[in-house]
N, C-alpha and C positions, 0 to 999 in steps of 0.2 A: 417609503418602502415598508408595506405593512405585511406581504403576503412574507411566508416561509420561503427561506433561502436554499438555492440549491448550490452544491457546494460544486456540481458540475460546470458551473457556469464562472470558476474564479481562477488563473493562472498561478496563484501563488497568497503565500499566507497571511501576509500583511493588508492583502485584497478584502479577503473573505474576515478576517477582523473586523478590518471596518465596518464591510458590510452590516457586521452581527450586529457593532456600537450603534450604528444610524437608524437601525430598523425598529420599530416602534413595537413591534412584539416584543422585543428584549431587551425591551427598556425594562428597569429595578424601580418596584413600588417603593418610595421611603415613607417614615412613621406619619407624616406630613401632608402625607395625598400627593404629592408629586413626585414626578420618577426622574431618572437619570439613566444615563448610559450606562450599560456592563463596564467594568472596567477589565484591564486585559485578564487578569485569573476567573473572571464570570463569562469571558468569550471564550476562552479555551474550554472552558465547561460546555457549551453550548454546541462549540464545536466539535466536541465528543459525541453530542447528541445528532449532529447533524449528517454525522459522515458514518454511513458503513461500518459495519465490525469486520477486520482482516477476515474472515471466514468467506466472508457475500466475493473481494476479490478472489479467493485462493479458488475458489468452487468457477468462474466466469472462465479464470487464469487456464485451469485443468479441464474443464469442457469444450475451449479452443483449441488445446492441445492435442486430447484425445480426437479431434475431428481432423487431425493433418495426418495421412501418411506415413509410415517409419516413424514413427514413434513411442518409445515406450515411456509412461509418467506415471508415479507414485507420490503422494503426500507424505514428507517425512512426518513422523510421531514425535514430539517433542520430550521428554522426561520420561520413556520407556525403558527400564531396564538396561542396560549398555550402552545405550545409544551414546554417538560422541554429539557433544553437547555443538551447538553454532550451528546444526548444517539446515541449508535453506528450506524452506518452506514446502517449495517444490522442487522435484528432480527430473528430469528428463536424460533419455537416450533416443537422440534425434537424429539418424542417418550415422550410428555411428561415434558421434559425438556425447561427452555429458553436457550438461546445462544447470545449473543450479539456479532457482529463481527466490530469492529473499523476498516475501511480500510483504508489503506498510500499506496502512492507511494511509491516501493520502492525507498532506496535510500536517498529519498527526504521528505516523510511524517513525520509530527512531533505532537504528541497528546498534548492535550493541558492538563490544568492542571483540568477543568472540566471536561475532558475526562476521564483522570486519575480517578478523585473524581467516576463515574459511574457507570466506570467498576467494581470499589472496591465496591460499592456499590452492582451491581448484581450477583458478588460472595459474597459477603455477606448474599444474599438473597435467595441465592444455585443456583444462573444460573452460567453460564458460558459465560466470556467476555474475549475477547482478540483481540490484535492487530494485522492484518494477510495482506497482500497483494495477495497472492495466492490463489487459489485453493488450491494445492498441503497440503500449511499450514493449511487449514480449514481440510482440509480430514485426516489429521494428528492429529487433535484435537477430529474432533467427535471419532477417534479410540482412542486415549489415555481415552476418555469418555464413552468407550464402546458399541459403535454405531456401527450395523453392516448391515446396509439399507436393 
């Protein structure tokens, strides 16, 4: 496995690890002239490099959105001025409904515990929030919510 890895092609993290340990591109030169496998803190590095910055989802996330129907969507602003802190990434007013969209890299993204708190909040409040990285995952949600653009 020498070519670049695509991180599209792994189901889950322990996959795409490996992958990164076996592949001969990312193998570690030692002082020795021969190399070794990344160990797990030089594959989470790698795997930083390999996957997307939240930004490339949030922008695919919102130009799906923007192409449906009744829909209204904004990008919340993170550390502006009042703003209450946790609220998701994305917002939607879709037929009526809110929607709050947390976006992660995959992989790699990890919600915090304010996150957490927000989400539960705006199911609580009858919107719907969740964590998604995809399109694909968003499209699967308004349909489980019975959205049919």
């Amino acid at each position: 496995m020498s070519e670049g890895i695509k991180y599209t092609e792994f189901a889950n993290l322990p996959e795409i690890l490996q992958a990164i340990k076996q592949a001969d591109r990312y193998q570690v030169k030692k002082k020795d002239g021969t190399s070794r496998p990344p160990n797990l803190t030089e594959c989470r590095k790698i795997l930083t490099e390999l996957v997307p910055k939240e930004k490339y989802f949030q922008s695919r996330i919102i130009r799906y959105l923007e192409s449906l129907n009744h829909v209204f969507v904004w990008k919340e602003q993170a550390g502006y001025g009042y703003q209450i802190s946790g609220l998701p990434d994305i917002c939607a007013v879709i037929e009526g409904k809110f929607y709050g969209f947390e976006v992660k890299r995959p992989f790699i993204g990890k919600v915090s515990p304010i996150q957490r708190e927000r989400m539960k909040e705006i199911r609580e409040a009858g919107g719907v929030a969740e964590v998604v990285s995809y399109v694909n995952e968003v499209a699967m949600i308004l349909k489980r919510e019975g959205f049919h653009g």
